[in-house]
C-alpha positions in Angstrom: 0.0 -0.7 -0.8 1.7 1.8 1.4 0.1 3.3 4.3 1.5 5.3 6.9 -0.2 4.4 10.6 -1.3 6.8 13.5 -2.0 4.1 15.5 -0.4 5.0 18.6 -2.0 8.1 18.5 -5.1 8.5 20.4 -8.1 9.0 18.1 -6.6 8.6 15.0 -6.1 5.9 12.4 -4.1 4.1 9.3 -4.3 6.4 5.8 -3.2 4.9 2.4 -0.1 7.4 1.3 -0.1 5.8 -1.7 -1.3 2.7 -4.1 1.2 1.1 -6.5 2.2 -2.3 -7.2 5.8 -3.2 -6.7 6.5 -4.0 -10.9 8.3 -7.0 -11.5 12.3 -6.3 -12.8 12.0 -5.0 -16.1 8.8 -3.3 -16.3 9.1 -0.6 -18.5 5.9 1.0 -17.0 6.8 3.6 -20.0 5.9 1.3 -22.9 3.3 -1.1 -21.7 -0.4 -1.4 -22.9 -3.2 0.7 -21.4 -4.5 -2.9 -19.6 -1.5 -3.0 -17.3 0.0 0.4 -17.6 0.7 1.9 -14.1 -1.9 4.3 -13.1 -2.2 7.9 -11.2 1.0 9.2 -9.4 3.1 6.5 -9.7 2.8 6.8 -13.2 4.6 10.3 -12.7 6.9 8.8 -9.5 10.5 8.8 -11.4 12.1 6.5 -9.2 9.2 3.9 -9.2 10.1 1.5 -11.9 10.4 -2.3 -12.6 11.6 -3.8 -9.1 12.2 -0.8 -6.9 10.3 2.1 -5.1 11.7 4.9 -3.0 9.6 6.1 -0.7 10.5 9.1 1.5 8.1 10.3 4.5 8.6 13.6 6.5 6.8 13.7 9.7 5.8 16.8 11.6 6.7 16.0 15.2 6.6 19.9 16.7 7.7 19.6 20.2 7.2 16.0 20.5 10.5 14.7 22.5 12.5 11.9 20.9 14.1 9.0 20.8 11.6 7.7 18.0 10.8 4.4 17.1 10.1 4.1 13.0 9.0 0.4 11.8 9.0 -0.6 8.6 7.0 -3.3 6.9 6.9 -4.3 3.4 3.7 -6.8 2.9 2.0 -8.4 -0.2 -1.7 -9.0 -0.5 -2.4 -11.0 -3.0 -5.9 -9.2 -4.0 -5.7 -5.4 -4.3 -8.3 -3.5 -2.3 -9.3 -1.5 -5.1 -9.7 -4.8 -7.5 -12.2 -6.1 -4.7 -14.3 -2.8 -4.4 -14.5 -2.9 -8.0 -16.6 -5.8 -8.0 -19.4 -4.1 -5.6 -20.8 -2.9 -8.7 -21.9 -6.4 -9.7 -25.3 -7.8 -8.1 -24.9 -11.6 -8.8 -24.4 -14.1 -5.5 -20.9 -14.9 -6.7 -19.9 -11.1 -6.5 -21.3 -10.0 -3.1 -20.5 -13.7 -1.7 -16.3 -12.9 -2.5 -16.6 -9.8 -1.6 -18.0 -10.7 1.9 -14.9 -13.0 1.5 -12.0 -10.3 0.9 -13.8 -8.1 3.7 -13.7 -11.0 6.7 -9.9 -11.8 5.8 -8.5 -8.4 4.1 -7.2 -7.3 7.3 -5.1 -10.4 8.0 -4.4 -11.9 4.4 -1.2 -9.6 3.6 2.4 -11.7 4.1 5.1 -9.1 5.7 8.1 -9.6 3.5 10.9 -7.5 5.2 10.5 -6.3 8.2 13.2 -2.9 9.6 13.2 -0.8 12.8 15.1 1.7 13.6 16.0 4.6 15.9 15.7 8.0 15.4 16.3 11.2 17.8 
């Protein structure tokens, strides 16, 4: 999941840009079964395709005065928001009991995989 983070902004906070999963090399996200196919716009994202994602972000800075810092991190979480919300729906112990699960430890159960910062002016 890709987010982009205000949080050094006073009064405002992380928003998902977008939700994909990076595909595994090969995918063919083109020829897959309904079950796995990619869904919403990634399935319309041309360069996001088995084992690669380019993601571009333009930032409105108006008169803001440089240099900038931009940090990058790539994480993996191995249980998808969405797949966790999805089993709210379900009223059974084992349900709401992993659900309270994934919401005490979402925050801190993604692994950063690559880390980058950079410079900008």
């Amino acid at each position: 999941m890709l987010h982009l983070s205000h949080a050094d902004v006073p009064g405002r906070r992380e928003r998902f840009v977008k939700d994909n999963r990076l595909l595994p090399d090969g995918f063919d996200k083109s020829t897959v079964k309904a079950d796995i196919a990619v869904q919403g716009d990634a399935a319309r994202d041309a360069d996001f395709g088995g084992g690669s994602d380019r993601v571009r972000y333009s930032v409105a800075i108006a008169d803001a005065k440089g240099p900038f810092s931009i940090d990058v991190e790539l994480c993996y979480q191995p249980i998808a928001f969405r797949w966790a919300q999805n089993l709210r729906a379900y009223r059974a112990e084992e349900t709401e009991r992993f659900v309270s699960y994934f919401e005490s430890m979402s925050t801190g159960s993604a692994q950063i995989l690559a880390r980058h910062r950079s410079m900008a002016r």
